[in-house]
C-alpha positions as CSV (number, residue, x, y, z in Angstrom):
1,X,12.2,19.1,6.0
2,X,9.8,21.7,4.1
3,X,6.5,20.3,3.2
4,X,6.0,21.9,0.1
5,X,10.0,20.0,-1.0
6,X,8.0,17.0,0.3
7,X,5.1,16.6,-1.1
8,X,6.7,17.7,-4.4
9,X,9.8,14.6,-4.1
10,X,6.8,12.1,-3.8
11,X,4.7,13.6,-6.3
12,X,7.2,13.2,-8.9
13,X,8.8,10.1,-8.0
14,X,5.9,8.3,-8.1
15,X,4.5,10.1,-11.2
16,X,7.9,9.1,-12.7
17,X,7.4,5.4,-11.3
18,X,3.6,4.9,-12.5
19,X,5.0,5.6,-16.2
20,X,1.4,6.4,-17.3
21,X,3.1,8.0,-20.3
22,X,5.0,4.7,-21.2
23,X,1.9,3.2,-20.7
24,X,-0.7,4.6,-23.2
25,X,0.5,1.8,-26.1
26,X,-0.1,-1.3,-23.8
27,X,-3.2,0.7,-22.4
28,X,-4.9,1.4,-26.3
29,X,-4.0,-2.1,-27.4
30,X,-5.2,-4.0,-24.6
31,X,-8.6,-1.8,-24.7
32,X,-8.9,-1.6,-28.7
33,X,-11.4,-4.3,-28.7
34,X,-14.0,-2.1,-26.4
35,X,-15.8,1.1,-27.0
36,X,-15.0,4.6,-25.6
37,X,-17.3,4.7,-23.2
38,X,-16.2,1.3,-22.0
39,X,-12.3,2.2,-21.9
40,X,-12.8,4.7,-19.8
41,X,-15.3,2.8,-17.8
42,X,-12.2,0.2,-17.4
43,X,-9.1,3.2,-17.0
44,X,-11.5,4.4,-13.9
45,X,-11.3,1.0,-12.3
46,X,-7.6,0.8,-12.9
47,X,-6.6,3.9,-11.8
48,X,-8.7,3.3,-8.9
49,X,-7.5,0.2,-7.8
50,X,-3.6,0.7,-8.3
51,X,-4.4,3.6,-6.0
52,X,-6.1,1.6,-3.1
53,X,-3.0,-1.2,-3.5
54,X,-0.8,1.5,-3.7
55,X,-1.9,3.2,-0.3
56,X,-3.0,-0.2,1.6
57,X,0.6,-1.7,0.9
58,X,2.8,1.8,1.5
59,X,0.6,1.8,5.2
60,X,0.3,-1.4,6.3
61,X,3.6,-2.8,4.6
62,X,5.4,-0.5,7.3
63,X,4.3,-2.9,10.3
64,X,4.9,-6.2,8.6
65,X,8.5,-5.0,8.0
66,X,9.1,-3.6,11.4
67,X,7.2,-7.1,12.5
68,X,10.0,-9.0,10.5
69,X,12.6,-6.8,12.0
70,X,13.6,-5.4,8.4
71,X,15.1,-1.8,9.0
72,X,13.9,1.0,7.1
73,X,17.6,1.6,5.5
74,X,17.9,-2.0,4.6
75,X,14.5,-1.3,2.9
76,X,15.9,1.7,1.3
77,X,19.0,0.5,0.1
78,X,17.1,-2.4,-1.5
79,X,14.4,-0.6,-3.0
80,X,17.2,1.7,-4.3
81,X,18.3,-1.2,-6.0
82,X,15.8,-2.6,-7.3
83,X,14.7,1.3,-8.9
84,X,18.1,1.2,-10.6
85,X,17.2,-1.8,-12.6
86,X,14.3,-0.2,-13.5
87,X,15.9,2.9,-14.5
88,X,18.7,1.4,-17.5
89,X,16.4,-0.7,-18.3
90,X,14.2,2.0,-19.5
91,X,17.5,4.4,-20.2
92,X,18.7,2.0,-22.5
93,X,14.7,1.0,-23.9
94,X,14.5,-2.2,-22.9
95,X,11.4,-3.9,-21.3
96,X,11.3,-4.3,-17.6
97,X,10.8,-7.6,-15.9
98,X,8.1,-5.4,-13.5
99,X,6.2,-4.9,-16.6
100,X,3.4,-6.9,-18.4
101,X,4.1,-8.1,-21.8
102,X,1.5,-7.9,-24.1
103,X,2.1,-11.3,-25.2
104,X,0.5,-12.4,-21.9
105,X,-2.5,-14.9,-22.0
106,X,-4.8,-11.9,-21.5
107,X,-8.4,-12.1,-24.2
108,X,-8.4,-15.8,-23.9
109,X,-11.9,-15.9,-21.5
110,X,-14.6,-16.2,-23.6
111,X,-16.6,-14.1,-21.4
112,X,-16.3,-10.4,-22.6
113,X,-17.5,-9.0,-19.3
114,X,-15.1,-11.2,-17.3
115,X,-11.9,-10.3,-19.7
116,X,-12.9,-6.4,-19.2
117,X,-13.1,-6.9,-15.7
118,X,-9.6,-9.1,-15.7
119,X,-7.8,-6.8,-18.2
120,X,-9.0,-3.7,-16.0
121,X,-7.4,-5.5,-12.8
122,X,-4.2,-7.1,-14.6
123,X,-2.5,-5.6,-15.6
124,X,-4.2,-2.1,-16.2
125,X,-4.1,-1.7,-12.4
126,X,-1.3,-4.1,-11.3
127,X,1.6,-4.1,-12.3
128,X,0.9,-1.6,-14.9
129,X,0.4,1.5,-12.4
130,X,1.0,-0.2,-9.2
131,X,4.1,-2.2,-9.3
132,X,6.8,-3.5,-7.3
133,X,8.9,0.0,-7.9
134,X,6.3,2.3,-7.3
135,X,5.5,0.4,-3.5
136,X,9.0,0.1,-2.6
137,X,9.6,3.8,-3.5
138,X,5.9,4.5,-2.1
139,X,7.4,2.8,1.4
140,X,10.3,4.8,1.4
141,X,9.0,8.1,1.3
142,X,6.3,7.5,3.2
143,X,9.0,6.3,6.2
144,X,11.0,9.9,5.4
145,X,9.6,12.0,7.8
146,X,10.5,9.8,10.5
147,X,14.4,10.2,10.0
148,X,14.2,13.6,11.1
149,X,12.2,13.4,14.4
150,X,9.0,14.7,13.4
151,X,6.1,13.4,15.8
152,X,2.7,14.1,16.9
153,X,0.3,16.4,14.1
154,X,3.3,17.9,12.5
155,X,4.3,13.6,11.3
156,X,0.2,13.4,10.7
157,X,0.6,16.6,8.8
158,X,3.6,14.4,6.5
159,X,2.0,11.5,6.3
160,X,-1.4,13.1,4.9
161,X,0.8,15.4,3.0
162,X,2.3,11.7,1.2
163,X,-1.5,10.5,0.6
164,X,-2.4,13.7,-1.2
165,X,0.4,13.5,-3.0
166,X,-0.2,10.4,-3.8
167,X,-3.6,10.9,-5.5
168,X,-2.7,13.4,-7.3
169,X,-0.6,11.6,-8.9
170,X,-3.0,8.6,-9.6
171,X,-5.9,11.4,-10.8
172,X,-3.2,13.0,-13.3
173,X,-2.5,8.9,-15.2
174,X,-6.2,9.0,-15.3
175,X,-7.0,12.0,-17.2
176,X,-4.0,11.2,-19.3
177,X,-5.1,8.0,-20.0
178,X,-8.9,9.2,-20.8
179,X,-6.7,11.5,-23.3
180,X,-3.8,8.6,-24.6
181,X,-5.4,8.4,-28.4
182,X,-4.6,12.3,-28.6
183,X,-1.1,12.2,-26.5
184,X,-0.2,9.2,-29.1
185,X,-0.9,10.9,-31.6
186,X,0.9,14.0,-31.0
187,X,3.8,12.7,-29.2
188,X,4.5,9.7,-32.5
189,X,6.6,7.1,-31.3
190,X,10.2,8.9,-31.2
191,X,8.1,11.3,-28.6
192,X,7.7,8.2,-26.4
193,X,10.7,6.7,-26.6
194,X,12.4,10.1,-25.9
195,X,10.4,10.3,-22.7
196,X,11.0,6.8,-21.9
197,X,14.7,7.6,-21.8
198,X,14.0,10.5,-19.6
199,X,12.0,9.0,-16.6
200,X,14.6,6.3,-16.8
201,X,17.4,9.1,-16.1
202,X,15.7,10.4,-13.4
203,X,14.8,6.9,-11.7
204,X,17.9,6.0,-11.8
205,X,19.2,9.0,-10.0
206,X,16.7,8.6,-7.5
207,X,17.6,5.1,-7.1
208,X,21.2,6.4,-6.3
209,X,19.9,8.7,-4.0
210,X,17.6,5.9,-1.9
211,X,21.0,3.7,-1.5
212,X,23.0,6.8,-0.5
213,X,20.3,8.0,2.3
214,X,20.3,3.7,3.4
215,X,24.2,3.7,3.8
216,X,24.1,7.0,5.8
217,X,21.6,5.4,7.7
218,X,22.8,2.3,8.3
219,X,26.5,4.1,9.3
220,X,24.4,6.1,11.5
């Protein structure tokens, strides 16, 4: 495995499955209320904290599984799964059931500092940019480098090599997020659902590729 094929399969797979793009209408509607200075105060935090789930549950979700006895094709082929869903869904522009609705009983609080701080955790951070998807996908990769025997500093050198990739990928939906009144803007709605219908392609192909790499596996 080449590190540079690596780091480049994680960073867009989970660039694809943090959706930031899709993400800029629920983003400016649920932050319209707020200044500038204070929607960017609260896309900081979420970004932030989607990243820290992200990592703590792609790390330590490893051991719980392998403490349940779950093996990592079973994991892949289910994840695989589960990504496909995600993928028509958004293919065919319909909402998916990992996503918050906007109809959600968020602004009820009558505290405006406690709202922020609730809107900026859900579902700005989770499930907006951390979700169920992106950790079972994050879990998967993460467990890659292990199917083809690499140990000692050349599997640290991987594993770091995922967590970089990783941040990226969590620093790019931030600055496009500071920027989502401008990418709206240009982009118009057909731009959106265009894209929409693009990620979902290439999720779902991924999500073909998981199961494929699980049944191998599991054939062994």
């Amino acid at each position: 495995m080449n590190l540079l094929n690596y780091f480049l399969t994680v960073f867009v797979s989970l660039f694809l499955l943090v959706d930031v793009i899709n993400n800029i209408p629920i983003f400016l509607s649920l932050t319209q209320g707020y200044e500038k200075k204070e929607r960017r105060d609260m896309a900081k935090k979420a970004i932030l904290i989607a990243l820290l789930v992200q990592l703590l549950f792609v790390i330590f979700g490893n051991y719980i599984f392998r403490y349940l006895g779950i093996k990592t094709y079973s994991f892949s082929i289910a994840g695989g799964i589960l990504l496909s869903i995600v993928g028509v869904e958004m293919l065919f522009g319909h909402k998916t059931r990992t996503e918050y609705s906007e109809n959600g009983s968020i602004g009820q609080e009558e505290d405006k500092a406690e709202e922020k701080e609730n809107i900026t955790i859900v579902p700005l951070a989770i499930p907006l940019h951390t979700g169920p998807a992106s950790i079972l996908a994050g879990m998967i990769l993460f467990n890659q480098p292990e199917k083809f025997d690499l140990k000692g500093n050349e599997l640290y050198l991987f594993k770091a090599v995922f967590i970089l990739s990783t941040i990226l990928v969590y620093a790019l939906s931030l600055l496009i997020l500071l920027r989502s009144d401008l990418i709206l803007k240009f982009l118009r709605p057909i731009g959106m659902k265009v894209i929409t219908r693009i990620m979902g392609l290439l999720i779902l192909a991924l999500s073909v590729q998981f199961v494929i790499n699980g049944i191998k596996e599991a054939l062994g």
